[in-house]
KEKELO-305468 format. One record per residue (C-alpha): x, y, z. Coordinates in steps of 0.5 Angstrom, whole numbers. Each point is the difference from the previous one (the first is absolute). Example, Ala and Ser with C-alpha at 12.3 -4.5 7.8 and 13.67 -1.06 7.14 Angstrom:
BEGIN
      u      v      w
     25     -9     16
      2      7     -2
This chain:
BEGIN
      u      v      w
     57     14    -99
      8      2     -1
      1      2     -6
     -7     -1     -3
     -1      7     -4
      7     -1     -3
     -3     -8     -2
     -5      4     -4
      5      4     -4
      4     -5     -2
     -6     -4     -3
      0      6     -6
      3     -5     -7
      6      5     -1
      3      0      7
     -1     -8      1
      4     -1     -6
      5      5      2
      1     -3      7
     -2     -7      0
      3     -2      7
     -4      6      4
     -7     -4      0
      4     -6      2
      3      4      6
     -7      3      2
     -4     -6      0
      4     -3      5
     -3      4      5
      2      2      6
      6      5      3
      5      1     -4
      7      1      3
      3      6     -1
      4     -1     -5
     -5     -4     -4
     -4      6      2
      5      5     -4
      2     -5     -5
     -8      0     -2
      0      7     -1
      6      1     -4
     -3     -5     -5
     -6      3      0
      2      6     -2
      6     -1     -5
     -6     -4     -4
     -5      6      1
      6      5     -3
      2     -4     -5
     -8     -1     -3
      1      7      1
      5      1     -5
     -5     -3     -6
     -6      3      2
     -3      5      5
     -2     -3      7
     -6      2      4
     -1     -4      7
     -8      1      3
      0     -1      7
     -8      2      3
     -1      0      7
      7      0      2
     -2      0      8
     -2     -7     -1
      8     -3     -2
      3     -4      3
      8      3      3
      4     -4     -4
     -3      1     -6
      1      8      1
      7      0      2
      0     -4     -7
     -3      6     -3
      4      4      4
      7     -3     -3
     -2      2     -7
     -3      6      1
      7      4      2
      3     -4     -6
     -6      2     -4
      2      8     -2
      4     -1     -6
     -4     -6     -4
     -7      0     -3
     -3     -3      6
     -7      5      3
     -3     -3      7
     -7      2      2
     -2     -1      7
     -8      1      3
     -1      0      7
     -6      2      5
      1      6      4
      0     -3      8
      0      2      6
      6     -4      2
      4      0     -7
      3     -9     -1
      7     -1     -4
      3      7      3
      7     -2     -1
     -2     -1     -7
     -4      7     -1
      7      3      4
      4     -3     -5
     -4      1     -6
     -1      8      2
      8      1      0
      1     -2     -7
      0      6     -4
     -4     -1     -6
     -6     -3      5
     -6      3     -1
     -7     -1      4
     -6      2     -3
     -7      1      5
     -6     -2     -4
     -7      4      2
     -6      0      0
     -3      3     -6
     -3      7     -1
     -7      2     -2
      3      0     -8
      3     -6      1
     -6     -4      3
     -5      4     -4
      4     -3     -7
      0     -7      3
     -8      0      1
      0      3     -7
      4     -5     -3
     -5     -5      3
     -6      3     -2
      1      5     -5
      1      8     -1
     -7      1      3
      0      0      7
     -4      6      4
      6      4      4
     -4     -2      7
      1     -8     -1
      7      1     -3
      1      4      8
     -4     -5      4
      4     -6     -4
      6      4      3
     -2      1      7
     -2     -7      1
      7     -3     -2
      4      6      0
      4     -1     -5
      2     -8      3
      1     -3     -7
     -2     -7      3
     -6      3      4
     -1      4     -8
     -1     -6     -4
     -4     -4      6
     -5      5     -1
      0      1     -7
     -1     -8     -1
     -6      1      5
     -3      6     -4
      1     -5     -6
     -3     -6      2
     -6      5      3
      0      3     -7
     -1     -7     -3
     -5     -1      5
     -4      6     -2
      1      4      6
      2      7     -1
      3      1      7
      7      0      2
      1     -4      5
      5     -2      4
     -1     -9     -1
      4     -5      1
      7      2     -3
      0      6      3
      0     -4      7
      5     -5     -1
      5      5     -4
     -1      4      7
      2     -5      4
      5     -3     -4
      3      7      0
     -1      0      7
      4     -6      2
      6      2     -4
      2      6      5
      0     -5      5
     -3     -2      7
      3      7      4
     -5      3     -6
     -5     -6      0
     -1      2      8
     -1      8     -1
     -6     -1     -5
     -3     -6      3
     -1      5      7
     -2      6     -5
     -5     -5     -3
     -3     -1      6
      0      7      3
     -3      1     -6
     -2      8     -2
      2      1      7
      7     -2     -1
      6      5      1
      8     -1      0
     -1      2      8
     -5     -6      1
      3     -5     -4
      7      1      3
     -4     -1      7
     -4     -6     -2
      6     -4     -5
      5      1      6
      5      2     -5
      5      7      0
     -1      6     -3
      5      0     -4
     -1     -8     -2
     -7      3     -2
      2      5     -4
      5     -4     -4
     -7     -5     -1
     -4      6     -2
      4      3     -4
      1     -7     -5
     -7     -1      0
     -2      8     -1
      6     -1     -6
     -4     -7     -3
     -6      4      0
     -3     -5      6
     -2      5      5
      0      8      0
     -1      3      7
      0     -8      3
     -7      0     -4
     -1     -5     -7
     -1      3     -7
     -7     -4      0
     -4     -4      5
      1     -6     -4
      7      0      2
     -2      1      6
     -4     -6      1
      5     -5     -3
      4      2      5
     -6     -1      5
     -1     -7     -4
      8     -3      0
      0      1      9
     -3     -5      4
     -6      1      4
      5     -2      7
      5      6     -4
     -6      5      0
     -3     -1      6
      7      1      4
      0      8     -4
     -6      1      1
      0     -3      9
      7      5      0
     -3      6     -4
     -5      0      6
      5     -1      4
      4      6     -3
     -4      6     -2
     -4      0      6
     -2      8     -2
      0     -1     -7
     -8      2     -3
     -6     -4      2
     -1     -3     -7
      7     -3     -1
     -1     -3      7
     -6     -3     -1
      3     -2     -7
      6     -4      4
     -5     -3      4
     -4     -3     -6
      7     -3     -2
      2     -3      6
     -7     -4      1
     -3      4      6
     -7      2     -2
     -4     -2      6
     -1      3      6
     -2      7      3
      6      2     -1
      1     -1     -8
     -8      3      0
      2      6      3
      7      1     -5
     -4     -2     -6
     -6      4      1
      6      7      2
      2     -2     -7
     -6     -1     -4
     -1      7      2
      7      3     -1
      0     -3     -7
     -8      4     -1
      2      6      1
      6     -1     -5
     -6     -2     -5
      4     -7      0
     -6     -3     -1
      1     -7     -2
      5     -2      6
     -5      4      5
     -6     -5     -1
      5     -6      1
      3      3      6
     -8      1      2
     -2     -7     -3
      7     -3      5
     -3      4      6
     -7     -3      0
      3     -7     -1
      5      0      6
     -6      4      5
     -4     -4      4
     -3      6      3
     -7      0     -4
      0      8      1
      6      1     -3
     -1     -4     -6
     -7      3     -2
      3      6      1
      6     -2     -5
     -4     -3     -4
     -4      6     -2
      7      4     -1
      2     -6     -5
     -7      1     -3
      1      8      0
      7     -1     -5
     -3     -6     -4
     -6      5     -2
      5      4     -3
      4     -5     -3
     -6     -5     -2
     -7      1      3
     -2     -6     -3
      5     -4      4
     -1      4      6
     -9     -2      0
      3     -7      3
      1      2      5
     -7      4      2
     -4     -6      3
      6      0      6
      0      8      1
     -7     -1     -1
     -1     -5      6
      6      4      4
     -5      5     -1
     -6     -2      3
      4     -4      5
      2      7      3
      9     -2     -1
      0      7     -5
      2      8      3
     -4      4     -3
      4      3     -5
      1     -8     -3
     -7      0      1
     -2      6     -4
      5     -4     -5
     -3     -6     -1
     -6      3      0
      0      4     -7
      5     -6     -1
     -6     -4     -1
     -6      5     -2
      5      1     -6
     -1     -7     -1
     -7      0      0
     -1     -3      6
     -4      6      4
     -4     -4      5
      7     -4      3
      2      8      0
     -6      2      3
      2     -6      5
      7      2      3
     -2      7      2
     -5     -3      3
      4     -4      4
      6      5     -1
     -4      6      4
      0     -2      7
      9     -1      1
      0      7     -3
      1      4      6
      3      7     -2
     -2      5     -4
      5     -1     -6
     -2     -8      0
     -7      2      0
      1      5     -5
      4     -5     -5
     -6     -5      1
     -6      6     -2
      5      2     -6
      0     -8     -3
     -8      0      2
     -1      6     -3
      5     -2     -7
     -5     -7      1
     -7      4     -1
      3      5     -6
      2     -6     -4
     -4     -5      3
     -6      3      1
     -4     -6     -2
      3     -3      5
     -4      5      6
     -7      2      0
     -3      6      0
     -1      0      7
      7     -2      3
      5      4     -6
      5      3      5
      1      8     -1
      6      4     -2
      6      0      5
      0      6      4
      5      5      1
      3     -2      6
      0     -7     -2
      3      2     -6
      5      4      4
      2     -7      3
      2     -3     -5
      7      0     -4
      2      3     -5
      0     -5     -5
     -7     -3      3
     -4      7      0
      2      2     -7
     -4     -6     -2
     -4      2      4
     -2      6     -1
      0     -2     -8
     -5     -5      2
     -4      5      4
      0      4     -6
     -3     -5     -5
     -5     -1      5
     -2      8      1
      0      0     -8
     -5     -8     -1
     -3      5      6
     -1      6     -5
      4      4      2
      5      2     -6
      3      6      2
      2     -2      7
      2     -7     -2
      5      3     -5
      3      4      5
      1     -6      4
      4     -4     -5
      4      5     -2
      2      2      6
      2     -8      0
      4      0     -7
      3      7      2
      4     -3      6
      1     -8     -3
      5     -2     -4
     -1     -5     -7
      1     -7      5
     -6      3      5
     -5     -5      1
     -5      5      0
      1      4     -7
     -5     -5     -3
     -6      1      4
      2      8     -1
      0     -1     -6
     -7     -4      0
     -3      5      5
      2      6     -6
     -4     -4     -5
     -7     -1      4
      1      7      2
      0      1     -8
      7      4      0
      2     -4     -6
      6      5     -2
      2      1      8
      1     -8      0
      4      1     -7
      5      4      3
      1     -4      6
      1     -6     -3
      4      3     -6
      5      4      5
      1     -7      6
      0     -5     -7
      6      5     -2
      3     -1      7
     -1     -7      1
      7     -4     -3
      2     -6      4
     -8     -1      3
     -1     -6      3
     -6     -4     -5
     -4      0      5
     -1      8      0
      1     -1     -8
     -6     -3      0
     -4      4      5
      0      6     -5
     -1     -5     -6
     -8      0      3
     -1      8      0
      5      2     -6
     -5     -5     -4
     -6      3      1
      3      8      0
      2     -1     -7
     -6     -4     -2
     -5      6      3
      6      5     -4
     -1     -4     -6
      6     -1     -1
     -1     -9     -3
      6     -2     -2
      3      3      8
     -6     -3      4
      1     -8     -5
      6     -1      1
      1      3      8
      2     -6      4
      5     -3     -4
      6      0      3
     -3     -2      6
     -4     -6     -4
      7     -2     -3
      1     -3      7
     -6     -2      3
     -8     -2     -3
     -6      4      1
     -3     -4      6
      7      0      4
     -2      9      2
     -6     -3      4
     -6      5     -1
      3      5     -3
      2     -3     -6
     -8      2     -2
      1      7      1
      6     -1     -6
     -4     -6     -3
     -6      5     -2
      4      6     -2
      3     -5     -5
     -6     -3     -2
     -4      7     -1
      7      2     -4
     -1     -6     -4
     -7      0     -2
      2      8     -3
      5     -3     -3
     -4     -5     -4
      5     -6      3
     -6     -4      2
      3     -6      0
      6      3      6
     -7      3      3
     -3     -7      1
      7     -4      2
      1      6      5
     -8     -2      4
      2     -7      0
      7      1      4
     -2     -4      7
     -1      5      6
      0     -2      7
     -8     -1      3
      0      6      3
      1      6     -5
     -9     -1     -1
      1      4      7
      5      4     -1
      0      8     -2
      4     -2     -7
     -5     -6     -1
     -4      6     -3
      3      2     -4
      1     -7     -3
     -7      0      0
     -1      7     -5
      6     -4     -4
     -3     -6     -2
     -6      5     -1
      3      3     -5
      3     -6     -4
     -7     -2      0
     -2      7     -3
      5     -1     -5
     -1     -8     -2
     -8      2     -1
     -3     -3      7
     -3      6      2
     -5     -4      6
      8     -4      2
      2      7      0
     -7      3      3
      0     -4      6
      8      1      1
     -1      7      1
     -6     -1      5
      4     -4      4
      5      5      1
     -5      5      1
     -3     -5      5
      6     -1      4
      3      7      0
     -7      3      3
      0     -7      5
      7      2      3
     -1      8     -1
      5      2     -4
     -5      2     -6
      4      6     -3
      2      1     -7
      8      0      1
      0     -8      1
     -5     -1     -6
     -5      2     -3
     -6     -5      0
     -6      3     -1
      3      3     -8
      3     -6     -2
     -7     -3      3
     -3      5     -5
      5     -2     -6
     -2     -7      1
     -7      1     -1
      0      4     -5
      0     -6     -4
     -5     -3      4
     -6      4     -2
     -1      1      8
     -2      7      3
      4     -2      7
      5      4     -4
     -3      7      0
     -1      0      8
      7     -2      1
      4      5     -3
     -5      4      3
      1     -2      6
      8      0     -1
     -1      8     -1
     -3      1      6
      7     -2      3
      6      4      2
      5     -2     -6
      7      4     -4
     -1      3     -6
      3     -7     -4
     -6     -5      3
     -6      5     -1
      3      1     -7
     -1     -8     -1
     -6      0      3
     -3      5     -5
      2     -3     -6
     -4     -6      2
     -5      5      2
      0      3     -6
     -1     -8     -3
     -6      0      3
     -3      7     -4
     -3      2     -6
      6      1     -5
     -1      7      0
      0      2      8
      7     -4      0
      4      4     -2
      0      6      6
      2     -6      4
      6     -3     -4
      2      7     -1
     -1      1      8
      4     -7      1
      6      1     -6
      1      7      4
      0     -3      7
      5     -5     -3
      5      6     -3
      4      1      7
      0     -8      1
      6     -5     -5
     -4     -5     -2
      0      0     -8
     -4     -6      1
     -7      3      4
      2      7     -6
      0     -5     -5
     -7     -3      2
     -3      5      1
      2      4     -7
     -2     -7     -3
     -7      1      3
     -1      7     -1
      3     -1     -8
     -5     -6     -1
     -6      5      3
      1      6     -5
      2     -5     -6
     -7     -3      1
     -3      8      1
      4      1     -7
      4      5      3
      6     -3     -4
      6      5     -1
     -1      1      8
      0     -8      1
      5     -1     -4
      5      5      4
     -2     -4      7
      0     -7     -3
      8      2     -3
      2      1      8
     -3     -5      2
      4     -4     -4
      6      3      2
     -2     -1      7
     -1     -7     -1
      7     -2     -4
      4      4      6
     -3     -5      5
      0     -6     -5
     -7     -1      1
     -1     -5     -6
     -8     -2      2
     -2      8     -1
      5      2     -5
     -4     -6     -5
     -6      3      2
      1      7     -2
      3     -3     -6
      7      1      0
      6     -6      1
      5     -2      3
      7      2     -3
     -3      5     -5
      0      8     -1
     -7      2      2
     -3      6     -5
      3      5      5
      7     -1     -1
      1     -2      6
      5     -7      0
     -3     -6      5
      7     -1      2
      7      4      0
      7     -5     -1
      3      6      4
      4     -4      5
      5      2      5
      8     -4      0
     -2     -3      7
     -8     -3     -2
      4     -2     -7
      5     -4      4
     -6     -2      6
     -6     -2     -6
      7     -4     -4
      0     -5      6
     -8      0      2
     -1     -3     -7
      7     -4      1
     -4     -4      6
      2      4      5
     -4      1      7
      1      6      3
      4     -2      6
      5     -3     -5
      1      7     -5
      0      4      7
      6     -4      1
      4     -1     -6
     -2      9      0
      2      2      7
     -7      2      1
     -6      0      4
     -5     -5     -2
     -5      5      1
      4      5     -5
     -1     -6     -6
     -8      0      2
      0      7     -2
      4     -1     -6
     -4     -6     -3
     -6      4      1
      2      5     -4
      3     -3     -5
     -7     -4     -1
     -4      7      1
      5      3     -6
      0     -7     -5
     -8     -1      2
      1     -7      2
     -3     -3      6
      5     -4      3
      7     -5     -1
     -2     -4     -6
      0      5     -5
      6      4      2
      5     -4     -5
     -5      1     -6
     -1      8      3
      7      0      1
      1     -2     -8
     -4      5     -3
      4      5      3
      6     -2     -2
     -3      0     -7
     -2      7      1
């Protein structure tokens, strides 16, 4: 409306008073004739000089671009009479691409005392001293540098996310996140650059991770030169850097603030366009312009699927997978779809892919799996407990197979099945191992697993010394995410190869930053029982967490028992029977008593009951384990040692079936560590004063071997035997190392029972427990007893989540404390001392 800024103006008290006749003239409305016009003008600036001449004046005008043209040429006539009086203008204006009031801005520049001043965007000290006047001095240096990369140093993107942060704050929430305010600060920003600017980041926003100058020049049909006005502006308001947003919110909201017709269109053009760009960004262009069925968009989002696994872009990939199995009415094509999806699930989530087993288990028995996807879903639901379905579909599987790869794919599954599942064969109908032609068939993934199985089988066989030339031939050319380290790593322990074991898994678990979790996992399992056989406690009770900080027990499959006994057994040792008795009542799936690792939960339970009293309880566990190991042919003392641990149970019981046990055990081939447990239960069953040759004999065997717990037990029966001999002074010296011993693997039972306690100097001198931390377990322990899980101080620490396992088990091991809860009380009675 003509005149309409000027209005404003002149309803400020002073001036009305000075100038009564100029609102009158105003409210008229309408065009004024020229000499009216000029007549206006010159009052107006008569009555601002002369107010000038009393006090000084300031006029304000904000958004200067949006004034009407006669109310400008007002301000214009005062502006080249305005030098000499006490009279300053200030005007704000939004950069454009097409600059409004030219003549005016023309005008303004030829005057000599004109100055234009460019407000930017803050720099890193700006925006940090903003965020730190709003939440005080305190603020960690990467939060100051996250709030910054999200804003940009945009003052109104600034106070939009700090008032997000505030009311998250207020909430409870301690993340800061970009809410509310944030977004509707972005769009506001947005809209004041224009439509031209508005265009390029609707299109960036539609091209998403994918968008570049070039593409969104061809897909919003502007010039280059128009574009690069536009994206100047928007890189200098913070809004768009390299025509990607500062934060996935903004982003969204510009998404959000489209119509879905608007969308659709980009999208239907960007395919139109960009023929040649990558799979993925097509397939992501199809989904916006709604065209997801057909065998074509099948195709395209099962090429995308798959380009986006090999970037390990997981979560995209299983819902281009998912997309794929939708749009396909071929009943093949789906299955196979199917089980690619369930495969990156079960990295993901394998408690969310197991929904999907009945369907590839009925794919399976129908004959519509290749048998690479066979072989898959096969070990898929074996792991699952569900043997007998596994059993089925390589029964079905077997007659499709029609080369030698695709028949060495189903042998090496079949055989994966019989190790792990021996329960769900009979002795007559187990497979034997593969042979090296069909080994030679098999790629290299494939036979690495394989011949790590074979290698756990040769050792069940009993075969040690072949069996740990095959795992390590296997973990000699693996690299930390391999498939088949676990089963290596097993096939080294039922060898009895121990510190082999050890080696590996601490030379891979070094090598393993940015492993999936279900490799993570895969070590869990064989990384627990190596510490426990090491009597390393602490290591062995608390393996797995990271892995269990995202998932339960039951969502490992079967193999959650082998981690689930190492746990249990470290536990009972520790004296925490109560996390021993939690830890047996976490729900498994129903085929694990058919499993190999369902054995050693059996010994496990065993040995809680042995703890807890109930020797008949733990009698019959042994028994049982022994019954199955001998019924499925895997009766060697590298998986358990039944028939000891049997004996142990009936020392209680007053039974003379003990005595033939652990004969019977000593005609069996075993390492040195196994014959040692099994004479110091011997020697139980002896006169006291023929034991001592045998608790010499097995306290020697057991030097060569790290496990300061079996040391530790020995010691305290041969102490124990001479105490009772009366030959003190020479007891006295072997119950002192049995004491120290059984503080350095926090062997709380044991320790009680050789008179010592927890915490305190035994009469040796030597301390139970060293506050000697490093800076970096310092600063890991601080955020474990903070709540922390392991992931989360991964994060915060830039390290693998593995390396904050290994600090925690040492910060335990060195403060001898048994887990989590007691870190703060540990942690304070360093600092006091």
């Amino acid at each position: 409306m003509p005149y309409a800024m000027i209005g404003q103006l002149i309803d400020d008290p002073a001036l009305a008073h000075r100038a009564p006749g100029l609102a009158d003239r105003i409210a008229q409305g309408g065009q004024l004739s020229l000499r009216a016009e000029n007549r206006l003008r010159r009052d107006l600036t008569r009555a601002l000089l002369a107010l000038a001449v009393h006090r000084p004046v300031l006029i304000g005008v904000d958004d200067v671009h949006h004034a009407d043209t006669a109310s400008l040429n007002c301000l214009l006539h005062l502006a080249r009479r305005v030098r000499p009086a006490r009279i300053s203008m200030i005007f704000t204006e939004l950069r454009s691409l097409t600059p409004t009031q030219s003549r005016f801005k023309a005008e303004l520049l030829s005057l000599p005392y004109h100055h234009e001043i460019a407000l930017r965007p803050f720099g890193p000290e700006q925006s940090a001293e903003l965020a730190r006047a709003a939440f005080g001095p305190g603020l960690a240096e990467d939060v100051l540098a996250g709030l910054y990369k999200t804003t940009r140093g945009n003052l109104s993107l600034s106070r939009g996310l700090i008032s997000d942060v505030r009311e998250a704050l207020a909430n409870g929430e301690s993340a800061f996140e970009a809410g509310r305010a944030f977004r509707l600060a972005y769009l506001s920003s947005l809209y004041r650059c224009g439509p031209v600017a508005l265009r390029v980041a609707r299109v960036a926003a539609v091209l998403g991770p994918s968008a570049t100058t070039t593409l969104v020049r061809r897909l919003s049909g502007l010039s280059a030169e128009t574009i690069d006005r536009a994206t100047k502006i928007l890189t200098e308001g913070g809004l768009l850097l390299d025509q990607q947003f500062p934060h996935p919110a903004a982003r969204s909201v510009v998404l959000d603030d489209m119509s879905a017709q608007e969308r659709r269109s980009l999208h239907t053009l960007a395919l139109e366009l960009l023929d040649e760009a990558p799979v993925e960004v097509l397939a992501h262009h199809q989904v916006g312009a709604g065209l997801i069925h057909g065998p074509q968009a099948a195709e395209m989002f099962a090429k995308a699927g798959k380009a986006l696994v090999v970037r390990n872009e997981l979560g995209d990939a299983a819902e281009y997978l998912q997309l794929a199995h939708r749009a396909s009415d071929d009943v093949s094509t789906r299955a196979a779809l199917r089980v690619e999806a369930v495969a990156i699930e079960r990295r993901r989530n394998p408690l969310a892919s197991s929904r999907h087993m009945d369907e590839l288990s009925a794919a399976g028995r129908a004959g519509l799996l290749s048998p690479k996807h066979a072989a898959l879903a096969v070990f898929w639901l074996a792991d699952g407990g569900r043997s007998g379905e596994a059993a089925e579909v390589l029964a079905s599987e077997r007659p499709l197979a029609t080369t030698d790869q695709n028949r060495a794919h189903l042998r090496f599954v079949e055989v994966t099945l019989a190790l792990f599942s021996p329960g769900a064969f009979g002795s007559d109908r187990r497979p034997p191992p593969l042979t090296p032609d069909e080994l030679a068939s098999l790629p290299k993934a494939a036979w690495q697993c394989a011949v790590a199985d074979n290698a756990a089988m040769t050792a069940l066989h009993g075969h040690p010394e072949l069996a740990t030339a095959q795992a390590e031939t296997v973990l000699r050319q693996a690299d930390s995410a391999s498939d088949a380290i676990p089963a290596a790593l097993i096939a080294l322990l039922y060898a009895e190869n121990t510190e082999s074991a050890h080696i590996w898994a601490d030379k891979l678990g070094s090598m393993n930053a940015g492993v999936s979790n279900e490799a993570e996992a895969g070590y869990a399992g064989p990384c627990a029982e190596i510490a426990l056989r090491r009597g390393d406690l602490a290591t062995a009770f608390e393996a797995g967490s990271t892995v269990l900080d995202d998932r339960s027990l039951s969502s490992l499959g079967i193999t959650a028992a082998l981690l689930l006994s190492s746990k249990t057994v470290a536990a009972v040792r520790l004296g925490e029977l109560e996390r021993a008795e939690k830890l047996l009542a976490e729900p498994l799936p129903n085929g694990v008593q058919d499993s190999l690792f369902g054995l050693h939960l059996l010994s496990a339970y065993g040995q809680y009951s042995l703890a807890m009293g109930r020797y008949e309880s733990a009698h019959r566990a042994f028994h049982t384990c022994g019954e199955r190991m001998r019924s499925w042919d895997v009766d060697v003392p590298g998986l358990a040692l039944w028939r000891v641990d049997a004996a142990e149970a009936l020392l209680s019981l007053d039974r003379n079936e003990g005595q033939r046990l652990i004969d019977e055990q000593l005609t069996r081939p075993m390492g040195p560590r196994s014959r040692a447990l099994t004479l110091r239960i011997k020697a139980a069953y002896l006169p006291r004063t023929k034991r001592i040759p045998l608790l010499h004999e097995a306290a020697e065997l057991l030097l060569p071997c790290p496990d300061p717990y079996e040391q530790a037990r020995v010691l305290a029966d041969l102490g124990d035997t001479l105490s009772a001999l009366r030959r003190y002074s020479r007891a006295r010296g072997v119950l002192r190392q049995a004491r120290h011993l059984a503080t350095q693997c926090g062997a709380v039972p044991l320790l009680r029972r050789l008179g010592g306690e927890p915490g305190r100097i035994d009469d040796a001198g030597l301390p139970q427990r060293s506050t000697s931390l490093t800076d970096a377990e310092r600063r890991v322990a601080a955020l474990a007893a903070a709540g922390q899980t392991n992931r989360e101080i991964a994060e915060q620490l830039f390290v693998t989540a593995s390396t904050v396992e290994q600090h925690l088990t040492s910060v335990f091991r060195k403060l001898g404390v048994k887990g989590r809860k007691q870190l703060p009380t540990a942690l304070a009675d360093v600092e006091q001392t």
